[in-house]
N, C-alpha and C positions, 0 to 999 in steps of 0.2 A: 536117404536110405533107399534101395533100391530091392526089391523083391525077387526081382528076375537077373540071371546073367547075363540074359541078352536082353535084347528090347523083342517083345514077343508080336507075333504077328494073326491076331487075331482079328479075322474079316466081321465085326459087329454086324457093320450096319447089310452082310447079307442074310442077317438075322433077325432085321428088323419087321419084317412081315410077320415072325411069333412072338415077336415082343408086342405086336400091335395089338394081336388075338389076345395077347395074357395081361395086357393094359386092360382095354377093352373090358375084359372078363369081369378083371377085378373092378375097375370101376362102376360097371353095371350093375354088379352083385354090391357094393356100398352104397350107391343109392338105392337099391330097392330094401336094403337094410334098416337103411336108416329112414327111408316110407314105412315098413313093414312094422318094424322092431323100435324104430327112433331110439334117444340117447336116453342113458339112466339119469341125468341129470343129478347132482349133487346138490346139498342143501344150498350150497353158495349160488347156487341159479332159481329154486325149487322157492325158498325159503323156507321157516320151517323149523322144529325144536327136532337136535340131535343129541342122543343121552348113549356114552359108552359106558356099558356096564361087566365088572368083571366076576368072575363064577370063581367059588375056590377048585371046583372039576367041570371036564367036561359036560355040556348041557346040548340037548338035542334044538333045534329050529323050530318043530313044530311046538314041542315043548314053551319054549316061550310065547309062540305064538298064541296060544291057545289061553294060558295066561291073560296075556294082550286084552285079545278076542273076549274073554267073561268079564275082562272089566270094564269093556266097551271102546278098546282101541282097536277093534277090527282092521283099519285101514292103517294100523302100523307095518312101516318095513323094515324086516329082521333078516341081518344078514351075521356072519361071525367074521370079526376084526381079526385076521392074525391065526388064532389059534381058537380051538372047537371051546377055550373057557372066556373068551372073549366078542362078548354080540354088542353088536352097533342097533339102534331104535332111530329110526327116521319115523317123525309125524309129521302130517300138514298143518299148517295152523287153523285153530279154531275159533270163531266168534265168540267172544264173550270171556274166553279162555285166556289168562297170560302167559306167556312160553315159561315162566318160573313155576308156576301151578303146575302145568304140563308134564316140565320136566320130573317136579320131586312124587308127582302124581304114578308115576310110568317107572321111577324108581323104586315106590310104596308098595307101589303092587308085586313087583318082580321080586321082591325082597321077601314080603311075605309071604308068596303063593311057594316061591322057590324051598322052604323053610332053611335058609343056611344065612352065613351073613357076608351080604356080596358090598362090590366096592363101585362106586360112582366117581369113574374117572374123568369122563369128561361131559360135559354140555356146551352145546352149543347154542344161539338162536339167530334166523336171519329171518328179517320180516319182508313179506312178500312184496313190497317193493322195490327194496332193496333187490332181491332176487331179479325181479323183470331188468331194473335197470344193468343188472353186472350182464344177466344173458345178451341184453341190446349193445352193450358198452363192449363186452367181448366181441361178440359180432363186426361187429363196425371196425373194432382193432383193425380185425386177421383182415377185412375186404380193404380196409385203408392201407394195411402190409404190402397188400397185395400188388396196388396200385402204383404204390411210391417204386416197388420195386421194379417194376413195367418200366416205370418212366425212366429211371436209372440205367437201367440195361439199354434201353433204346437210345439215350444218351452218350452212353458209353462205346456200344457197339451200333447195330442195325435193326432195324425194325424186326427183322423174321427172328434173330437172338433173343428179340423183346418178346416176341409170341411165345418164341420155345419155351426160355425161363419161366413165362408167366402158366404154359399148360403144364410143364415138370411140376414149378410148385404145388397147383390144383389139385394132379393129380398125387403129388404123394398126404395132401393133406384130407381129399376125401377117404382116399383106401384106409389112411390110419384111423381117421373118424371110424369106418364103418367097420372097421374089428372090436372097435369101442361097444359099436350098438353090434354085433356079435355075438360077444363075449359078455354086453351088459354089463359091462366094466363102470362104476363112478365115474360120471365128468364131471369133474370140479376145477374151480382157478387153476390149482397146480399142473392140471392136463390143458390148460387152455395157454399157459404160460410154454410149459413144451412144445404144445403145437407151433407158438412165433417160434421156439426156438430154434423147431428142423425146417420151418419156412427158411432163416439165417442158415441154416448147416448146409441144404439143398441146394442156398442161392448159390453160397463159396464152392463147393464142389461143381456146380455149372460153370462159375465165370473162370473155373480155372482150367476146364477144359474150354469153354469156347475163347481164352484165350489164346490157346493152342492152334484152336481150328483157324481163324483168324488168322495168327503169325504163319502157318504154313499154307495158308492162301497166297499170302506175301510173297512168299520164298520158296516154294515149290514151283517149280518150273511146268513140271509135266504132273499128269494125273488127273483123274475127272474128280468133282466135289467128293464123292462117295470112298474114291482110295485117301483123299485126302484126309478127309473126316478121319479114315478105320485108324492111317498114320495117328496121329492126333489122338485119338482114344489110347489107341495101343503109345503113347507117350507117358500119358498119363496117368495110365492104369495103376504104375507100381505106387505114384503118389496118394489115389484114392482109394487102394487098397488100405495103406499104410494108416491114413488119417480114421478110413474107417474102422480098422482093427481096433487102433490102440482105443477109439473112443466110443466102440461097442465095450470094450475089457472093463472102462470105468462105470457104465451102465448097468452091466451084469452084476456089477460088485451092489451098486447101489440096490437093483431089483432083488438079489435075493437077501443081501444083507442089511438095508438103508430102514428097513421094518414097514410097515403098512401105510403108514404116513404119507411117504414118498412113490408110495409102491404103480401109483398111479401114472406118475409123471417119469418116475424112470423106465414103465414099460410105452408111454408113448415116445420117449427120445428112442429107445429103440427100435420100434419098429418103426420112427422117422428116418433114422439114421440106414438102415436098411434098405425100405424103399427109396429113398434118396439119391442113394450108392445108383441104384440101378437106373432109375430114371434119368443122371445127367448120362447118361452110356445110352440106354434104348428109351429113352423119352426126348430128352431134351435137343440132343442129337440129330434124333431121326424128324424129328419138331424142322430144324432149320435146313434137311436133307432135303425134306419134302415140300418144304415151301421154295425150292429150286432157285438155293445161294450159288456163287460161281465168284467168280475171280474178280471179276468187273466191279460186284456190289461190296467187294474190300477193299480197294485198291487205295492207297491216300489220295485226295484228291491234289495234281498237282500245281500248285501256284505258280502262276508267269517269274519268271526268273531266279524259281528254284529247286533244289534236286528233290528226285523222291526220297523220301526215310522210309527204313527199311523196318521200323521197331513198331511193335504192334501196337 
């Protein structure tokens, strides 16, 4: 399916010096975010007793909080799940305290101070070990993703492909981390599970254009790296439009209507999938422009007594 009726001719990469400022930008601004501000961390990392409690009406934040606060959960945090009759209760764990105690503890109170008769729908507990090791365990995943997929690339193709894919990836998984600590969004598994996922979305959308670049190294006769490259983008553009579209449409559907559960992980496949689009175009790209590839560092190498192949 093609987007365009012609093949469109758009110079990217003389646009790479604002794509660098607006890299740049955004990268700098997500790590001082996440210095500043750091991640909200979810129980699944935190550990810690989670009680969702349901309201038959609306009920204010402070309101429960204050609650909370007289019965000595001061350092409980209240946020509304969904809808202003539905609040989530995050504790730390306590010494001496069992998260079952806890939880019907945090219920008992809310129940009576409220005077209505509310509903206990969910509890959760993850004990603070568990927490440290899923943080350490995640961690290690995305930097071993990281890796494997280095090596791949540079396998596949050339070492400076290897660099690019490896600072595209970086970069679209910092910026989305730091709208996380932004927005103070929950990180939990399900957002740590999307983050591999647009690391995988990112990769395929790069190796399908730096296949491109690559094949028209081959078979481009004339033209400097830079016209080659814009060719090559502009080849591939109406393909990465196409995959991006239809697979923000399934996201959207999930983010507004998949309900709060989800609500996490479908807004980081999106704005994976977003900055990803852009990054194999003005990251990934201008990554392999700049590390000054040329015709030489493609070429098959030719074996004594055989012809060159022409296939990428």
């Amino acid at each position: 399916m093609n987007l365009f009726k012609k093949q469109p001719q758009i110079n990217f990469m003389d646009k790479r010096q604002i794509a660098m400022v607006v890299s740049g930008f955004l990268l700098v601004s997500a790590i001082i975010l996440l210095i500043v501000r750091g991640i909200n961390f979810g129980i699944d990392f935190t550990g810690g007793t989670l009680v969702e409690v349901g309201y038959p009406e609306a009920v204010e934040l402070s309101e429960v909080r204050g609650h909370l606060e007289g019965a000595g959960y001061g350092d409980a945090i209240v946020q509304q799940f969904g809808t202003p009759r539905d609040i989530l209760v995050r504790l730390a764990p306590r010494v001496g305290v069992s998260d079952k105690t806890l939880s019907n503890d945090v219920f008992k109170t809310l129940n009576t101070e409220s005077g209505a008769e509310l509903e206990l729908r969910r509890v959760e507990f993850v004990g603070p070990q568990v927490g440290d090791e899923l943080t350490e365990d995640g961690g290690l995943a995305m930097l071993y993703t990281l890796i494997a997929i280095s090596i791949y690339v540079m396998l596949r193709f050339e070492w400076r492909f290897s660099i690019g894919a490896l600072i595209a990836l970086v970069h679209d998984v910092v910026i989305t981390i730091g709208l996380f600590s932004l927005l103070q969004m929950e990180f939990d598994l399900p957002v740590l599970a999307a983050l591999l996922a647009v690391i995988g979305y990112s990769l395929n959308d790069t190796i399908v254009v730096y296949d491109r670049i690559r094949e028209n190294f081959r078979k481009m006769r004339k033209g400097s790296p830079q016209q080659i490259i814009d060719t090559s983008l502009n080849q591939t553009l109406s393909r990465t439009l196409v995959t991006s579209l239809t697979t923000m449409l399934v996201l959207l559907a999930l983010f507004f209507l998949g309900g709060e559960i989800i609500h996490g992980f479908a807004f980081a496949l999106l704005v994976g999938v977003i900055v990803g689009t852009y990054s194999s175009i003005f990251v990934a790209s201008v990554a392999v422009l700049m590390l000054g590839i040329n015709k030489e560092d493609l070429m098959p190498v030719k074996k004594e007594g055989a012809k060159i192949d022409d296939m990428p």
